[in-house]
C-alpha positions as CSV (number, residue, x, y, z in Angstrom):
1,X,124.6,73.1,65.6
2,X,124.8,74.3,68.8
3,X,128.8,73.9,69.3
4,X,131.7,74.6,67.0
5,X,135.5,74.5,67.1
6,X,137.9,76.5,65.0
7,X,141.1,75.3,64.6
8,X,143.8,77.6,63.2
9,X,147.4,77.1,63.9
10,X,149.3,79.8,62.1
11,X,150.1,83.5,63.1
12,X,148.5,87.0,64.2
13,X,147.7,88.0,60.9
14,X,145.9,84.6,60.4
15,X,143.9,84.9,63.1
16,X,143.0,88.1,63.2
17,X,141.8,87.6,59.5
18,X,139.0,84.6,61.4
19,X,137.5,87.4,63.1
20,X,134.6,87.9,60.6
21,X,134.1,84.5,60.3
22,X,133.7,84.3,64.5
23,X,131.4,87.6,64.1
24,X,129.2,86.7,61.5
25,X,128.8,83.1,63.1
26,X,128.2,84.8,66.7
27,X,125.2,87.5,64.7
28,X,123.7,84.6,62.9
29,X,123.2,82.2,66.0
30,X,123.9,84.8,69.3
31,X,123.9,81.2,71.9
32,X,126.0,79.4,69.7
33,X,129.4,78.2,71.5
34,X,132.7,79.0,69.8
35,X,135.7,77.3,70.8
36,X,139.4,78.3,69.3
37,X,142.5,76.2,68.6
38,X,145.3,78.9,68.3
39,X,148.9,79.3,69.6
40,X,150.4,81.5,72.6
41,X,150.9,84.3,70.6
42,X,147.8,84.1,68.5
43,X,145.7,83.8,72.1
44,X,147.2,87.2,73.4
45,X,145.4,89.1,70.5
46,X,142.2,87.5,70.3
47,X,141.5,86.3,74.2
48,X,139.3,89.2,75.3
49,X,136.7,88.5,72.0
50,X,133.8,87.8,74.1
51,X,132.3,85.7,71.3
52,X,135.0,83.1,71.9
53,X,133.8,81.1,74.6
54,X,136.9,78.6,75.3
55,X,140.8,78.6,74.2
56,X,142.2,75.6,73.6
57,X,146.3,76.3,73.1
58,X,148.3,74.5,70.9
59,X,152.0,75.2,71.0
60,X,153.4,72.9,68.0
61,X,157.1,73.6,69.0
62,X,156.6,72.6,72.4
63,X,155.4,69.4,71.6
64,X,157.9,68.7,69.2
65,X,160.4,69.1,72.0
66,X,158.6,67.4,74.1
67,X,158.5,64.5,71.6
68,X,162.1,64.5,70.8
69,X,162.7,63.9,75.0
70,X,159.7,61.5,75.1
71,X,157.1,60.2,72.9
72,X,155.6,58.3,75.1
73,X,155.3,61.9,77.1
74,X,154.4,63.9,73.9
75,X,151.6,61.2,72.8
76,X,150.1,61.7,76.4
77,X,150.1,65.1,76.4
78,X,148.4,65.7,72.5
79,X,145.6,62.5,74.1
80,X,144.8,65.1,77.2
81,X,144.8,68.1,74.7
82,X,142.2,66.1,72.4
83,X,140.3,64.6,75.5
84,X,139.7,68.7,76.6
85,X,138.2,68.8,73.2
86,X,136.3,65.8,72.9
87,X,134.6,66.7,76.4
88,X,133.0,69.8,75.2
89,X,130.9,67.7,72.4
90,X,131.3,69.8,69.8
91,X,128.9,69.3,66.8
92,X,131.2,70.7,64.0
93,X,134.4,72.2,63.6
94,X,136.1,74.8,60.9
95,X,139.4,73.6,59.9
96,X,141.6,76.5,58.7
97,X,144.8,74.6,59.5
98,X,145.5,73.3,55.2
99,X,146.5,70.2,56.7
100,X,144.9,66.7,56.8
101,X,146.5,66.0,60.6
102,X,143.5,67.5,62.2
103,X,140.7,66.4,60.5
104,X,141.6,63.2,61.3
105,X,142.1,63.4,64.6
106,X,138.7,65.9,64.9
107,X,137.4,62.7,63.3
108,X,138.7,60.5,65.8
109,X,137.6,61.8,69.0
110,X,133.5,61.9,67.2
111,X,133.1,65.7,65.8
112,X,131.1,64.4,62.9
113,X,130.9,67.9,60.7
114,X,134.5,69.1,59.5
115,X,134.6,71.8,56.9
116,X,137.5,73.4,55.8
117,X,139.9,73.9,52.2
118,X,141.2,70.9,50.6
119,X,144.5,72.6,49.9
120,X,146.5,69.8,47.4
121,X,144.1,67.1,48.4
122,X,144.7,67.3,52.0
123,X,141.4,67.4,53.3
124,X,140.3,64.1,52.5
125,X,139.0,64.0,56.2
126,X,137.0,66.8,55.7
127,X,133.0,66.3,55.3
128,X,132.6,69.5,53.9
129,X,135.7,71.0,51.9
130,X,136.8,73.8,49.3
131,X,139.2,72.9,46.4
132,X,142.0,75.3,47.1
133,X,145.3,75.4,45.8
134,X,146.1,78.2,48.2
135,X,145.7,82.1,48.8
136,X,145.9,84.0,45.7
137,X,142.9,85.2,44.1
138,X,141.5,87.3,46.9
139,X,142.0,88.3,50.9
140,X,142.0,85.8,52.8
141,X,139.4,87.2,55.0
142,X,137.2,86.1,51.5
143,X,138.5,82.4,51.8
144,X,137.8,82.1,55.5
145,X,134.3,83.4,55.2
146,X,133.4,81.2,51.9
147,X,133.4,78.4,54.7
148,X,130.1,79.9,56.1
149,X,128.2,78.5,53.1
150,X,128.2,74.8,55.2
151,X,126.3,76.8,57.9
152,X,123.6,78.3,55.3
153,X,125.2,81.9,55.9
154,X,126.1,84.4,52.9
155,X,129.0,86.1,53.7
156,X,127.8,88.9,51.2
157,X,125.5,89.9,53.7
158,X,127.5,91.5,56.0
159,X,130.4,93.7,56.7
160,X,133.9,91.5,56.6
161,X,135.9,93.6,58.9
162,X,138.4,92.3,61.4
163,X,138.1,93.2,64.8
164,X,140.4,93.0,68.1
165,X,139.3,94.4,71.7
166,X,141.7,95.8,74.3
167,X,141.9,94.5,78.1
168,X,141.4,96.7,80.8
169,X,144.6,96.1,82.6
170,X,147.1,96.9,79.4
171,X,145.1,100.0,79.2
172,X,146.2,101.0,82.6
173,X,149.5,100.1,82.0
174,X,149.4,102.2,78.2
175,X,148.5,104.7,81.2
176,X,151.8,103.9,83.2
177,X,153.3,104.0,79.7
178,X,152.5,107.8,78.9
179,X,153.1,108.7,82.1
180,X,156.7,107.8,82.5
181,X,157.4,109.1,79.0
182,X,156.1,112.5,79.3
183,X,153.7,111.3,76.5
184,X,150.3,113.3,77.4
185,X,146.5,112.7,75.5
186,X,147.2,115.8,73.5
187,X,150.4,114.7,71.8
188,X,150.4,113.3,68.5
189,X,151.9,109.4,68.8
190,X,153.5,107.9,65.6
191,X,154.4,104.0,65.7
192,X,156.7,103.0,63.7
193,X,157.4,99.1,63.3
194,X,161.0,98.4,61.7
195,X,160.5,94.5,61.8
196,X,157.2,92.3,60.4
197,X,155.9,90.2,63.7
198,X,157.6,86.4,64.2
199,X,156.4,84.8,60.4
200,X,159.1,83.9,58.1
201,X,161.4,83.4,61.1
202,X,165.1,84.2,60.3
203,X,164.0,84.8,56.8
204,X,162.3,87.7,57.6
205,X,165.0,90.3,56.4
206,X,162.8,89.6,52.7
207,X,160.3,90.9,53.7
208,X,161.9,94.2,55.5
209,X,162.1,97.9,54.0
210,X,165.4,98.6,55.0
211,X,166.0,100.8,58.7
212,X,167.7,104.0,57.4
213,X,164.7,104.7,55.5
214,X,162.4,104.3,58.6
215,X,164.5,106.5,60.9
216,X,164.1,109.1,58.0
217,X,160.6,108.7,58.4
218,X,160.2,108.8,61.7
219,X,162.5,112.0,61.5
220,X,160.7,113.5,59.1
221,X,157.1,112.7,61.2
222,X,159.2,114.2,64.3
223,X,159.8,117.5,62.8
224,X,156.8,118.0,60.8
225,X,154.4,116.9,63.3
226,X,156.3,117.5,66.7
227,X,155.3,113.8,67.0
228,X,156.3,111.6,69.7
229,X,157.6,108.6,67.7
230,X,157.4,105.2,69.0
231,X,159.7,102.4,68.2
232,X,157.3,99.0,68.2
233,X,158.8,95.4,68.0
234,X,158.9,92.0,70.1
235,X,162.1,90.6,71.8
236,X,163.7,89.6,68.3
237,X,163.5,93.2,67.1
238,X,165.6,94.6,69.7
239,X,169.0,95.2,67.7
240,X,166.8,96.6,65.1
241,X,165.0,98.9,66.7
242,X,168.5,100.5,68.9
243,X,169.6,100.6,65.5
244,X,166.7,102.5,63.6
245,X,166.8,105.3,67.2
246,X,170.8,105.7,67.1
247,X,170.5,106.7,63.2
248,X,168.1,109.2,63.5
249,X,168.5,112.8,64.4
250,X,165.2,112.9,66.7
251,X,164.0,111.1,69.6
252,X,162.0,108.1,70.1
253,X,160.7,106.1,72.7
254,X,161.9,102.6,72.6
255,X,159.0,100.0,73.5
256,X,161.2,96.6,71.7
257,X,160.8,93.2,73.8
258,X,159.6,96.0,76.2
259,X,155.7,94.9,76.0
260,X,153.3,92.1,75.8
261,X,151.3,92.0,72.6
262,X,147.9,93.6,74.6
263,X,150.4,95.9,75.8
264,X,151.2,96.3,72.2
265,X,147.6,96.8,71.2
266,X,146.5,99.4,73.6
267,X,149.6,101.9,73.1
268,X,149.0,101.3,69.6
269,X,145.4,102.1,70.2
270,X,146.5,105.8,71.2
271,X,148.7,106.2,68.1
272,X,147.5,108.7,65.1
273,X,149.4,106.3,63.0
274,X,151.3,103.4,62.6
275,X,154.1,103.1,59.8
276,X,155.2,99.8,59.4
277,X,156.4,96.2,56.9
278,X,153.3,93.6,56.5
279,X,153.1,91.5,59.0
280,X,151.1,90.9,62.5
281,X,151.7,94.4,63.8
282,X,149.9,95.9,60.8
283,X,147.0,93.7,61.3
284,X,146.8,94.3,64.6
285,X,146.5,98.0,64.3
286,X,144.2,98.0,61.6
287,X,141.9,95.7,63.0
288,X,141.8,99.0,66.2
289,X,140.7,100.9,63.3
290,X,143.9,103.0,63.8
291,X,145.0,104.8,60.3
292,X,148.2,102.6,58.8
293,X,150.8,102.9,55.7
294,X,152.1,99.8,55.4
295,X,155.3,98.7,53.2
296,X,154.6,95.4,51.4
297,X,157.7,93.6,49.0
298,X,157.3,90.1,48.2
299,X,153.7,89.5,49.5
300,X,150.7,90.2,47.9
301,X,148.7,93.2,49.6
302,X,145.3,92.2,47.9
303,X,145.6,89.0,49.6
304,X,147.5,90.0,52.7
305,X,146.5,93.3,53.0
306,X,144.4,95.3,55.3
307,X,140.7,94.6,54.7
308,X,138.5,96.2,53.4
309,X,140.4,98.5,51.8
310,X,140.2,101.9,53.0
311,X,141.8,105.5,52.6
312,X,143.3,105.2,56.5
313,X,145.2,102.2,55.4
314,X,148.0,102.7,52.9
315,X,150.0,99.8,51.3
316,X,153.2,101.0,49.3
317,X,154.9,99.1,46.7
318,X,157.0,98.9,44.3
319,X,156.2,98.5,40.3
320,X,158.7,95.4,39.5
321,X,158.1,92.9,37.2
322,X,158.6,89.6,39.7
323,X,156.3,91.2,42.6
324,X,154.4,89.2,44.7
325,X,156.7,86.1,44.5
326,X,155.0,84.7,47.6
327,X,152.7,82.6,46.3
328,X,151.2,79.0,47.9
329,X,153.0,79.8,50.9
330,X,156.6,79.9,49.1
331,X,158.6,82.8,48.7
332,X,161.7,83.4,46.7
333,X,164.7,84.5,48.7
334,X,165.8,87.2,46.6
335,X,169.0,89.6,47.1
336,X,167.9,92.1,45.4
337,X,164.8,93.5,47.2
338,X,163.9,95.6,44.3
339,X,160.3,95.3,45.4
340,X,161.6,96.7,49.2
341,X,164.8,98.6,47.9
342,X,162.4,100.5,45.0
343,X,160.1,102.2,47.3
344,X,161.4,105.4,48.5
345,X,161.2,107.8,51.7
346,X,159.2,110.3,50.1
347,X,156.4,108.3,49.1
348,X,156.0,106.4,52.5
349,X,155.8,110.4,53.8
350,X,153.5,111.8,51.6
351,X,151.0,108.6,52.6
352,X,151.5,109.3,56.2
353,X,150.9,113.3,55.4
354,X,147.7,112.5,53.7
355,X,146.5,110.4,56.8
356,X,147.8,113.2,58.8
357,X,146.8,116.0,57.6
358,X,143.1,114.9,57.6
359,X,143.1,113.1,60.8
360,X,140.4,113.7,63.4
């Protein structure tokens, strides 16, 4: 197979969880073209992975609204987006979307080898498929990579470790950045990320520690470290993050709906440590190999975590009874955050002093 397609619709963390299956697929056959089915967001992480060799974008919201205007318009539009497919003859394609929708069109415009998970018997247009009944019993890096078995590749051969790569012109702007911040090489940069990335939309308060207890981290970091705390988040994170600086006693640098996610990825880059929920911006900033402590309520950090596990990357939870209640992509909206509201200040500090204290 000299040509194949992976098609995965869903978030950061998602995609940056296909990385090892891009790298060990890239190792094992170094001419063999890649081409990637992701969203906007998605394509600002992974677009400067040179083993990629074509984007295709596929923006599912926009073509609903585009459908509910025109079909006519929206069913010409998804005919071009398969036609910019079709013409780049590829000879097999790994499905990671759960859904039966696109192995059936992959099957319809001729890309005869379709592997992927038959997650509740949806992948009857699959040639090649896993019985899955959805992400529990180990990362999902492990899940993703158990798809390389169609290719005659064992994943136990190599190292699974996500990887992102940083763009030249966001590191002269992380430049810029520092600059105009009186931020200089020699300080010591903290991140701190109050909100979890775009997934579970305006449900994503269940998934939140709450933002008096980061501002008294980020305090505490301030005047232990003399560190220069910065406050990370995309447009939607805004309120929270002016709320998180007005509480505490220090300063921090505000960078919310401020930046672009490679933007994101090369200030992060210079941090000594990010301190954030689950979510994209924890994968993201693991994946730079920068040291995390991550807080992680109703999802499962085995699963969801970062991978492999390692002392610079510190999930914190919470012994409760009902925790991890997301499970097959459902989640239990839950008042009472025990799993969130149980974990305290001082032990999200003393993780970040022990990746401190023996930093580099």
């Amino acid at each position: 197979m000299k040509k194949i397609l992976i098609v995965n619709p869903f978030g950061i963390g998602d995609v940056i969880f296909s990385t090892p299956l891009i790298e060990i697929l890239k190792n094992s056959h170094p001419d063999l073209f890649i081409g990637y089915v992701c969203n906007k967001r998605a394509y600002e992480v992974i677009r400067s992975d040179q083993k990629i060799d074509r984007f295709f974008i596929y923006e599912k919201d926009e073509y609903r609204a585009i459908w509910k205007k025109s079909k006519i318009r929206c069913a010409k539009q998804i005919i071009d987006f398969l036609n910019g497919i079709k013409k780049e003859r590829f000879n097999a394609v790994i499905d990671l979307s759960l859904g039966y929708q696109s192995g059936l069109l992959l099957k319809i415009i001729g890309i005869r080898n379709r592997f992927g998970f038959n997650y509740r018997k949806r992948g009857r247009f699959l040639t090649g498929k896993i019985d899955m009944d959805g992400f529990s019993e180990k990362h999902v890096i492990e899940y993703y990579c158990d798809i390389l078995k169609f290719f005659g590749i064992d994943p136990q051969n190599y190292i699974l470790a996500p990887k992102v790569y940083l763009a030249d012109q966001d590191a002269r702007w992380a430049d810029n950045f520092m600059k105009e911040n009186a931020i200089s090489g020699q300080d010591l940069m903290v991140g701190v990320v109050p909100g979890c990335g775009a997934s579970w939309g305006q449900d994503a308060k269940y998934r939140r520690w709450e933002k008096e207890k980061f501002a008294r981290v980020a305090d505490t970091l301030a005047e232990k470290y003399k560190a220069k705390v910065i406050l990370f988040g995309d447009s939607k994170d805004v309120e929270l993050c002016n709320s998180v600086k007005s509480i505490m006693e220090h300063d921090a640098v505000l960078t919310c709906g401020k930046t672009t996610i490679g933007e994101f990825l090369c200030l992060a880059s210079r941090c000594a440590l990010i301190v954030t929920n689950d979510g994209g911006p924890l994968h993201m900033s693991a994946s730079l190999g920068v040291k995390t402590v991550s807080i992680f309520g109703p999802v499962d950090e085995k699963v969801y975590g970062p991978y492999p596990p390692s002392v610079n990357h510190l999930t914190i939870t919470a012994r409760v009874p009902c925790r991890p209640c997301y499970k097959n992509f459902k989640y239990v909206k839950c008042e009472r955050q025990e799993c969130l509201r149980n974990i305290k200040v001082e032990d999200v500090v003393s993780a970040a002093d022990a990746l401190l204290k023996g930093r580099d």
